[in-house]
C-alpha positions as CSV (number, residue, x, y, z in Angstrom):
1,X,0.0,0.0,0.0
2,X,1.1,3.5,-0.9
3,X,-0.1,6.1,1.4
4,X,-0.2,10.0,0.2
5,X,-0.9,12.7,2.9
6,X,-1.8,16.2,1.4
7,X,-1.6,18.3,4.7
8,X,-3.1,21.9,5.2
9,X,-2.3,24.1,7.8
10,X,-4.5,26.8,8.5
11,X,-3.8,27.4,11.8
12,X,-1.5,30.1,13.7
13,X,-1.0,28.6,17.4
14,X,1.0,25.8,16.8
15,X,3.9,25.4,14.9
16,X,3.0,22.1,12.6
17,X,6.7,19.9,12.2
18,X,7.8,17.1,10.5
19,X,7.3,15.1,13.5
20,X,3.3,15.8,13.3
21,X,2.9,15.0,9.8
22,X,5.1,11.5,10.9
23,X,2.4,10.9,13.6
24,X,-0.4,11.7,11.2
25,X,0.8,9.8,8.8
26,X,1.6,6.5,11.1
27,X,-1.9,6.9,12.7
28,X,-3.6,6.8,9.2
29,X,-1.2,3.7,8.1
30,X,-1.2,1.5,11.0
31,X,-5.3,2.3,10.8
32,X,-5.3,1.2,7.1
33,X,-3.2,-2.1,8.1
34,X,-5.2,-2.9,10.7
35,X,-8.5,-2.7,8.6
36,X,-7.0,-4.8,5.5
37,X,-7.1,-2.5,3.1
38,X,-4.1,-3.2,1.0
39,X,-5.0,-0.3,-2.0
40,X,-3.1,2.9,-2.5
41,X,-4.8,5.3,-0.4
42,X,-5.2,9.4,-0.7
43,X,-6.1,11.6,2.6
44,X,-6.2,15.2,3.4
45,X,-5.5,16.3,6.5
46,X,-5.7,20.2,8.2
47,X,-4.6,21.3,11.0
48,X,-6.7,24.3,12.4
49,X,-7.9,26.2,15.6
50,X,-11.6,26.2,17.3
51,X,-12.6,29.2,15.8
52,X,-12.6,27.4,11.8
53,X,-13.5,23.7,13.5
54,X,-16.5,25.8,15.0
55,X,-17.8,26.8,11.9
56,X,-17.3,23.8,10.1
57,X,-18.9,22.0,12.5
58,X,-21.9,24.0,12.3
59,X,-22.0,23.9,8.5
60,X,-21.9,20.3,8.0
61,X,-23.3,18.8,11.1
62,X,-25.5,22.0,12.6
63,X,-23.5,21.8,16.0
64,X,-22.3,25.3,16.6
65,X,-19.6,24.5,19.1
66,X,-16.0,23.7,18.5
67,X,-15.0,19.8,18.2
68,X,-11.9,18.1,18.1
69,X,-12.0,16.5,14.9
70,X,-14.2,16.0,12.0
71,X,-14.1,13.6,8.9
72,X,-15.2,13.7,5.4
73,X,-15.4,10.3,3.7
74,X,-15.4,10.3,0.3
75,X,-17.4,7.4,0.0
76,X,-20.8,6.0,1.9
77,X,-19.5,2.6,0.8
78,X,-16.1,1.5,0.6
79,X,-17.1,-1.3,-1.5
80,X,-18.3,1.2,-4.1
81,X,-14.8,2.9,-4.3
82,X,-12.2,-0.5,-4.5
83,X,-11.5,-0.2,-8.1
84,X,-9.6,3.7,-8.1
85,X,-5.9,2.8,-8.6
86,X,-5.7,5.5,-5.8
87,X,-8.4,5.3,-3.7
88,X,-9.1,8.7,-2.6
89,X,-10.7,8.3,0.8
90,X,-11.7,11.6,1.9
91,X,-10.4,14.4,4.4
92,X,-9.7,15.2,7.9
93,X,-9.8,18.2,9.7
94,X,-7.7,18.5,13.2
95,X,-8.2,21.5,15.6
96,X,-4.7,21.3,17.0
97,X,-5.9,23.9,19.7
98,X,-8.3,21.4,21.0
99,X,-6.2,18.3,20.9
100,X,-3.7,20.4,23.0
101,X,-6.3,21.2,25.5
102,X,-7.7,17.1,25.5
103,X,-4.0,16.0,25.8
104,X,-3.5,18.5,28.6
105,X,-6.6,17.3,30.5
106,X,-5.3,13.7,29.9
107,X,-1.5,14.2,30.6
108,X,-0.1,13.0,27.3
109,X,0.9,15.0,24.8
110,X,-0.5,16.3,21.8
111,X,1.4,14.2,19.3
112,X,-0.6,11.4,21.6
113,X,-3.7,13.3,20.9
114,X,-3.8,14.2,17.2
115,X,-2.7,10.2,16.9
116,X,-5.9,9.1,18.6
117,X,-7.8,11.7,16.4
118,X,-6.4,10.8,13.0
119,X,-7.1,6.9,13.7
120,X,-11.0,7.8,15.4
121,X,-11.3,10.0,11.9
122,X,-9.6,7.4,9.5
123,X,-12.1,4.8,10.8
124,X,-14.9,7.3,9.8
125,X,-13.6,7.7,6.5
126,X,-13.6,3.7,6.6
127,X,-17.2,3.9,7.5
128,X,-17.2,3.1,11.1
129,X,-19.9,5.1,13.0
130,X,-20.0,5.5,16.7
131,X,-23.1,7.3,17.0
132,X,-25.5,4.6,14.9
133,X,-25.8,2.5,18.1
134,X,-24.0,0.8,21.3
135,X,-23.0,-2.1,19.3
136,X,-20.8,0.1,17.1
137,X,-19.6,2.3,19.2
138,X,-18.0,-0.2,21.6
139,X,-16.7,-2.1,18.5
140,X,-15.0,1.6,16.8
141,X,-13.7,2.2,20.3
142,X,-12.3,-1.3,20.2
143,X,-10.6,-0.9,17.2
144,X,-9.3,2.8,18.2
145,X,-7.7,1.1,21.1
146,X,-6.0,-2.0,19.2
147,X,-4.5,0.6,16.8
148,X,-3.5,3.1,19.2
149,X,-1.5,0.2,21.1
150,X,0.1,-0.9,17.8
151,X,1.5,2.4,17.3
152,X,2.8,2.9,20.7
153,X,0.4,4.6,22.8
């Protein structure tokens, strides 16, 4: 599998280094490995404050507060998207403000935090829901934990 990362920052607080993109990157892999999927594989991902995560938050989900992270699969199905020779699987969207605050709160750091974002958002973009029921919520969280092991946190 050949992964490409096209990263955005739009974002003034924090300084966005190689060393993020490496974690970002790793999460998404080690998410993609985990689930199977053995195509090459496209993701955005952009880094950006409250204030922007705020707005887009309310735009595409009508919640008018600030969230950590939101995803935008490409696809409803997977299934329906297996035969791109580069499967473009949709975009993320990090407010690295927030994930400083939640790694803060949960004394690890905020490479920790955007790692645990980036694989909760690549399982969205995989289709995995945590708000359709209990069942799937305790099986994404699962998951979420598996990965976050196998990349070392």
């Amino acid at each position: 599998m050949n992964l490409t990362v096209d990263f955005k920052d739009e974002q003034d607080l924090y300084e966005v280094r190689v060393a993020m993109k490496a974690t970002v990157r790793k999460a998404i892999f080690n998410t993609l490995v985990y689930e199977g999927l053995d195509n090459d594989v496209e993701v955005s991902v952009t880094f950006t404050d409250n204030e922007q995560i705020k707005i887009l938050n309310n735009q595409y989900r009508n919640k008018n507060t600030a969230t950590d992270v939101l995803s935008f699969p490409m696809f409803d199905d997977l299934n329906d998207a297996l035969d791109f020779n580069v499967l473009p699987l949709g975009d993320i969207v990090i407010s690295l403000e927030r994930a400083a605050l939640q790694g803060h709160h949960l004394c690890h750091s905020i490479y920790h935090e955007v790692a645990f974002l980036t694989v909760h958002s690549t399982l969205h973009l995989l289709g995995y829901d945590h708000e359709t029921s209990s069942e799937d919520e305790e099986d994404m969280f699962r998951r979420q934990k598996e990965i976050m092991e196998i990349i070392g946190y």
